[in-house]
C-alpha positions as CSV (number, residue, x, y, z in Angstrom):
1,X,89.3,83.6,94.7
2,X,89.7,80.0,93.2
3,X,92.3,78.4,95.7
4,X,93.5,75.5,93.6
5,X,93.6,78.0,90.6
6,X,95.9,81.1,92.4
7,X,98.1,77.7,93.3
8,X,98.4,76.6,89.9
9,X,99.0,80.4,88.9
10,X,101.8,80.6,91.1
11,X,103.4,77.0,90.7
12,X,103.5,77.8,86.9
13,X,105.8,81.7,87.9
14,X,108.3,79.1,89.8
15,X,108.6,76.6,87.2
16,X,108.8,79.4,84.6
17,X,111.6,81.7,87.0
18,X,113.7,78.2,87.6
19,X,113.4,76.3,84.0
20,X,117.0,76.7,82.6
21,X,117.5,78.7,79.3
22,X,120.5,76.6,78.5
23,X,119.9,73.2,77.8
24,X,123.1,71.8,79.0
25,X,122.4,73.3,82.6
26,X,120.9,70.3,84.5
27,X,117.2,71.2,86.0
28,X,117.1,71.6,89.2
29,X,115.2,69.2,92.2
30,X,111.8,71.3,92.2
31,X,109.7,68.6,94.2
32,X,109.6,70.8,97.0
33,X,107.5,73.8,94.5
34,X,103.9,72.2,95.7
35,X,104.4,72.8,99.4
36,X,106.1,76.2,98.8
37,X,102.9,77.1,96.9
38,X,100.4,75.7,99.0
39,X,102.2,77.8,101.8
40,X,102.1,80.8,100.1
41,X,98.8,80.7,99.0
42,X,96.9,79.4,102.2
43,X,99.1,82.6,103.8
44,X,98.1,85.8,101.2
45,X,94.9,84.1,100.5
46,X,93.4,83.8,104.3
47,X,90.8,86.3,104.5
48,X,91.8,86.6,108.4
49,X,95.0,88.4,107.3
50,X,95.2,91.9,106.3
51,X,95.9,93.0,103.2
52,X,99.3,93.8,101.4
53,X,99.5,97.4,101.1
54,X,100.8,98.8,97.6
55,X,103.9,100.1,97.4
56,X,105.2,102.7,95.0
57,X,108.3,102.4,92.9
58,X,110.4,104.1,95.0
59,X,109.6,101.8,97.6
60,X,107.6,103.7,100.0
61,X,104.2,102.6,101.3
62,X,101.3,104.6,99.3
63,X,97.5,103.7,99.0
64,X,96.4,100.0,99.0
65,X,96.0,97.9,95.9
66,X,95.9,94.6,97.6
67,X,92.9,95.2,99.6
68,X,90.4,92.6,97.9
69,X,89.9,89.0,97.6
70,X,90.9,89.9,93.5
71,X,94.0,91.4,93.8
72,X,94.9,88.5,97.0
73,X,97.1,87.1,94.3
74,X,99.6,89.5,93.8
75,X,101.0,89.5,97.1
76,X,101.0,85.6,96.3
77,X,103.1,86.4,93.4
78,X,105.3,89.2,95.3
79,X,106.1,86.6,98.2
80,X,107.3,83.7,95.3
81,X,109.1,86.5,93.3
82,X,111.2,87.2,96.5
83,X,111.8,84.0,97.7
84,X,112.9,83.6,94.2
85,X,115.1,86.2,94.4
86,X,116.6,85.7,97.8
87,X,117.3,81.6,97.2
88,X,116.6,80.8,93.4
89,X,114.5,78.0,95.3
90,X,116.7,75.7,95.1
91,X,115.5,72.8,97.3
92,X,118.7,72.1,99.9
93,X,118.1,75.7,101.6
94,X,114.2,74.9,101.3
95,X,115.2,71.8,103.4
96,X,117.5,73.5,105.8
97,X,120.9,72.1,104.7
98,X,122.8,75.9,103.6
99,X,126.3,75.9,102.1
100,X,126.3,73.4,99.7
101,X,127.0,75.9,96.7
102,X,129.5,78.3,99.0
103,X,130.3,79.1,102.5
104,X,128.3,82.8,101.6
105,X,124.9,80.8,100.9
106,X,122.3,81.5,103.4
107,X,124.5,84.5,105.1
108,X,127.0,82.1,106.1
109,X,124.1,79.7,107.6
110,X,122.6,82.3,109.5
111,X,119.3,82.6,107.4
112,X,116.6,80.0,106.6
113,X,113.9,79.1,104.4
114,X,113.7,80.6,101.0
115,X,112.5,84.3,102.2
116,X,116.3,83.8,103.8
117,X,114.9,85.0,107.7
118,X,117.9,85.7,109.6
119,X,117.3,84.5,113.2
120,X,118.7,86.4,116.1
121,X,118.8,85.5,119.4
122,X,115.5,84.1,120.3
123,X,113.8,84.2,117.3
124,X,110.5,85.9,116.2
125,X,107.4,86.8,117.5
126,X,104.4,87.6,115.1
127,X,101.4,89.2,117.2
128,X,98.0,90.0,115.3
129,X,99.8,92.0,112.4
130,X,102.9,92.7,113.4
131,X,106.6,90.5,113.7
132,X,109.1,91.5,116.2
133,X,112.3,89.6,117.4
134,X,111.4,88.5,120.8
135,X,113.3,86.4,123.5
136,X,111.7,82.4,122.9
137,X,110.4,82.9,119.9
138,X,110.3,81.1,116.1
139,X,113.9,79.8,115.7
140,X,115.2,78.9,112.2
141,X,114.5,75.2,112.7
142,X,111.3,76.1,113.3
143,X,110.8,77.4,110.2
144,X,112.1,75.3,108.3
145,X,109.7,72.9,109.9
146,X,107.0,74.8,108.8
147,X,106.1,75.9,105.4
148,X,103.1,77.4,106.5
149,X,104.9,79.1,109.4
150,X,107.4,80.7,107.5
151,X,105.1,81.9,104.7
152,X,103.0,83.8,107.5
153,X,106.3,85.3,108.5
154,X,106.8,86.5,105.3
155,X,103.3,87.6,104.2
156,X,104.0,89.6,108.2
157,X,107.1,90.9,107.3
158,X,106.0,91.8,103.8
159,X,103.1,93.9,105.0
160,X,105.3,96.1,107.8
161,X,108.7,96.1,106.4
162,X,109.4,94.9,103.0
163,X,112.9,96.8,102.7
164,X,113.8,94.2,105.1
165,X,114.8,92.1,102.4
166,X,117.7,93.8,100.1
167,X,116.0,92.3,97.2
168,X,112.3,93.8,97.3
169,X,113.9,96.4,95.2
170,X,113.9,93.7,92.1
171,X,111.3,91.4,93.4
172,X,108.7,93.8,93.3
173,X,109.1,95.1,89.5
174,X,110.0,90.9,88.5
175,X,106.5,89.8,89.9
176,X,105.1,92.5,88.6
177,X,106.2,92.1,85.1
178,X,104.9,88.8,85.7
179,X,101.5,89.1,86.9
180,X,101.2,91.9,83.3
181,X,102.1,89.3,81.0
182,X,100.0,86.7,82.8
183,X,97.2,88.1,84.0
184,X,95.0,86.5,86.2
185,X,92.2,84.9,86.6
186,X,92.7,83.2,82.8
């Protein structure tokens, strides 16, 4: 797997999910798309981390399809197609400042970074493959910090729980549909 190729790959799914159909809707501020990628990539693309597992379409685990260096870039795909969903990227949530578009944004200000991780009390823990909410853990600052921090949280949570985010249900079939009509490698 081609590192600077699967981040090119993914860069062009956010600028296609984001670029306006209307051409009276301003663009939005998508300078912050490079680090999101690099994150994301460096994360599903570490052969240290175990694979995504395949899940089926009604959303239960089932055999593995993401189990080779190959297929690494569909779970790079599936983590951009739900921080798309969850945020629409848009860059003041990427940088930590929630609310600007409505009180509701960010669950009130409870969640951060564009996979939205709501932080409870003490943040998270991530052992060797699992996450769990622990007592001084990862705090939302924290990951906003940390690109790389919260991707790894994601790729984590993505692997053990991926109902944990309300919109897996549409992310999965959206970066799906992608990855068909854009297959990779070129």
């Amino acid at each position: 797997m081609n590192a600077p190729d699967l981040v090119f790959y993914v860069l062009m799914a956010l600028y296609g999910w984001v670029e306006p159909a209307n051409p009276n809707i301003p663009a939005q501020d998508t300078s912050h798309f490079h680090t999101l990628t690099n994150a994301i990539v460096a994360t599903c693309g570490d052969p240290s981390e175990d694979p995504l597992p395949q899940y089926s379409n009604s959303y239960t685990p089932s055999s593995s399809i993401y189990h080779d260096d190959v297929n690494r870039y569909k779970g790079c795909v599936l983590m951009a197609s739900i921080a798309f969903m969850e945020t629409h990227l848009y860059k003041h949530i990427f940088d930590g400042h929630c609310g600007l578009m409505g009180r509701w944004e960010c669950d009130y200000g409870h969640s951060f970074t564009p996979w939205q991780f709501y932080v409870q009390q003490g943040g998270y823990c991530i052992d060797q493959v699992l996450w769990h909410y622990c007592n001084h853990g990862i705090n939302g600052p924290d990951l906003v910090k940390s690109p790389e921090l919260a991707a790894k949280l994601a790729y984590h949570m993505l692997r053990n729980a991926p109902n944990a985010w309300t919109t897996y249900k549409w992310a999965k079939p959206f970066a799906d549909s992608y990855i068909i009509a854009h297959p990779y490698p070129y």
